[in-house]
C-alpha positions, -999 to +999 in steps of 0.1 A: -113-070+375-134-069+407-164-085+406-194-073+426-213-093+447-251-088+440-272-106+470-306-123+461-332-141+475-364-159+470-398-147+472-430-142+455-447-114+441-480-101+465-509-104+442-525-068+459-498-043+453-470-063+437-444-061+466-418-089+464-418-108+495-394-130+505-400-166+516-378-188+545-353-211+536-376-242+548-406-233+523-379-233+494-368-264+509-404-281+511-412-273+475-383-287+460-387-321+469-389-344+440-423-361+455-440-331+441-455-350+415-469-377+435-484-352+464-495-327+437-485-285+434-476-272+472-492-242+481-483-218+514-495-188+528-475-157+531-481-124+542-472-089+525-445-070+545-461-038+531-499-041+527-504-073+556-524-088+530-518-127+535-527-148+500-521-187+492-491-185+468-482-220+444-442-234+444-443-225+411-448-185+420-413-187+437-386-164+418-353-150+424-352-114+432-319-095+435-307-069+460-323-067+500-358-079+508-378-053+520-383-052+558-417-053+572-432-018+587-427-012+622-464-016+645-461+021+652-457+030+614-488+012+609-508+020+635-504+058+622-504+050+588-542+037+592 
């Protein structure tokens, strides 16, 4: 039996148009250390690769999404877009 491989990745959901968007490596890293109690939640900013909206997201809004991230729209696609 062959077994698939299914890629994932971590992200959060972007609270204006419910895009995943994936986060780096180092903000997984930072929000998994086990001082989180004694420093309180984390929070970090990240921006939507489809509508640019940037919000504050919690540790705690981090999931695992399956298949490719989206890419983020070329400039020229959103210069015409707008």
């Amino acid at each position: 039996m062959i077994a698939e491989l299914v890629k994932t990745y971590r992200g959060v959901i972007c609270l204006k148009c419910g895009t995943p968007i994936p986060v780096s490596e180092r903000v997984v890293s930072l929000t998994e250390q086990d001082d989180a109690e004694i420093n309180g939640p984390h929070t970090f900013l990240c921006r939507c690769n489809q509508c640019e909206e940037e919000n504050r997201y919690l540790a705690a809004d981090i999931r695992v999404f399956s298949g490719e991230p989206i890419k983020r729209r070329s400039r020229k696609a959103r210069t015409t877009a707008a």
